[in-house]
TIMAR-916334 format. One record per residue (C-alpha): x negated, y negated, z negated; residue in one letter. Coordinates in steps of 0.05 Angstrom, whole numbers, plus 5000, padded with zeros to 4 digits. Layout:
N
XYZA/...
//
This chain:
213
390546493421X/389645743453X/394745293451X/391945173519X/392445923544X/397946003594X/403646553574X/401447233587X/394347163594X/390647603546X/384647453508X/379447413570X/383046833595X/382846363534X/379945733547X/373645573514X/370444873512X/372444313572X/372644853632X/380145173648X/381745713698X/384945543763X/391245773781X/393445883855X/399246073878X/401146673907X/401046783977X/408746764012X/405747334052X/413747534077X/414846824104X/408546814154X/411347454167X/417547234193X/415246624228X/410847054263X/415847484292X/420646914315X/415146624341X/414147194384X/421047314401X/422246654422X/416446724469X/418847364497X/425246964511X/421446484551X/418146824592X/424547274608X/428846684637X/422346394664X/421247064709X/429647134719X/429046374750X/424246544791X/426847204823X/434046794833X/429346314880X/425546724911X/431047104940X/430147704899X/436247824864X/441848224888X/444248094948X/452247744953X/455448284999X/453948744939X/457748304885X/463548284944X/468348654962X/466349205018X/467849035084X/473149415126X/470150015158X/476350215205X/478750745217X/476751275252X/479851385331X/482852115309X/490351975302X/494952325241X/500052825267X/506352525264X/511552635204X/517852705231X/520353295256X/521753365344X/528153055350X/533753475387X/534753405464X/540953195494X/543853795517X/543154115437X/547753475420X/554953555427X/558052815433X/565852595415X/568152035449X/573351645426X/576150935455X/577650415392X/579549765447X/586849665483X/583249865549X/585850525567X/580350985611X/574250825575X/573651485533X/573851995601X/570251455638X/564351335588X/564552235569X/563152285648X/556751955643X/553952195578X/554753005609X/551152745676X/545652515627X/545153185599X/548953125530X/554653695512X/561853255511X/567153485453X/573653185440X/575552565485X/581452165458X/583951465431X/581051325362X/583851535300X/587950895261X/581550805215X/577950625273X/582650315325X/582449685346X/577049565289X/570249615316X/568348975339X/562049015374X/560049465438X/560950175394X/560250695332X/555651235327X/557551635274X/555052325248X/554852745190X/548652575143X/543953005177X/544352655236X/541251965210X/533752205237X/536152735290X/542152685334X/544651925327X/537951695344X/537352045412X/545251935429X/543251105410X/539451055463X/545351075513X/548650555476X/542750095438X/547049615407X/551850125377X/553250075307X/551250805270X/553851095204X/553751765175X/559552125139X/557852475075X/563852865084X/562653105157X/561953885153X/561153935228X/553853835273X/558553385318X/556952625330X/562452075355X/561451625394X/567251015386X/566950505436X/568249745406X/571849145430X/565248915455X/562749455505X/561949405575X/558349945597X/552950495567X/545950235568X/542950265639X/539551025657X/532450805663X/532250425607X/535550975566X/530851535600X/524851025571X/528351025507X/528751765496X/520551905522X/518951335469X/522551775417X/520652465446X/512152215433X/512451645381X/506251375373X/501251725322X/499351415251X/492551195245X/488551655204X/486451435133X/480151645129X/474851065148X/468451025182X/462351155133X/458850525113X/
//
């Protein structure tokens, strides 16, 4: 072998006289590969934010009230039943009245009116020495615990600007009625008659269902 003959080349390559072989080098077939697909891809990207700019001007994208929240439907004109349960009438209540001031008279006097207005009168006395002379305002409504949502509510509306507390200890059905420093007189008919209808048909929750969009 040739001095001249390149490593690896067998005998059919040996160089004879002034001519050599030429050698090229081998195609990087993988590279045009790759620059032909990134090349391609970065086309596609083009295009893609050429045709989203496009649609954003043209009006053709989604429209804002969808990316927003959804507007307010109402409700629909079909009131909820109400939740409470029907309060008691007067004449189911049966009403102690007891005088807490130095004015002597009050407790008949103030019993009187509450039967002509229909409620059932108990006991009718002086107030007991936890009470006496103690209440400051115009009165005391005071029941056992059952009477929070029932009974004090319809006996407040004689006397609107009556204190009212509930006794846990009460065994009885039986509200008081303790009349304060501060009262005159029991709140005016009329506006206790108004009073009690208000409570008798309170007004109706709106429903929660809402109109279909």
């Amino acid at each position: 072998m040739s001095m001249l003959t390149p490593p690896g080349m067998g005998g059919q390559y040996r160089i004879k006289g002034d001519k050599y072989p030429r050698m090229r080098r081998p195609r990087r077939r993988g590279r045009l590969v790759v620059l032909t697909v990134a090349s391609a891809a970065a086309l596609g990207m083009i295009g893609w934010g050429t045709l989203q700019l496009i649609d954003v001007f043209s009006g053709g994208g989604r429209k804002a009230s969808a990316a927003g929240p959804k507007a307010d439907c109402g409700t629909t004109g079909t009131p909820s039943p109400a939740s409470t349960a029907p309060l008691p009438r007067p004449g189911k209540i049966t009403v102690n009245v007891f005088n807490a001031t130095t004015r002597s008279g009050l407790a008949k006097q103030t019993a009187d009116e509450l039967k002509k207005r229909g409620f059932k009168i108990g006991d009718v006395g002086n107030a007991t020495k936890e009470f006496d002379k103690k209440v400051k305002g115009t009165g005391m409504l005071l029941g056992p615990d059952s009477s929070l949502n029932s009974a004090l509510p319809v006996l407040g509306t004689q006397l609107a600007t009556a204190e009212r507390r509930t006794d846990a200890a009460r065994k009885d059905k039986t509200v008081d009625l303790i009349i304060g420093n501060g009262f005159k007189e029991l709140t005016k008919k009329k506006d206790a008659d108004k009073a009690l209808a208000a409570l008798a048909e309170p007004k109706p929750a709106p429903s929660t269902s809402g109109k279909a969009c």
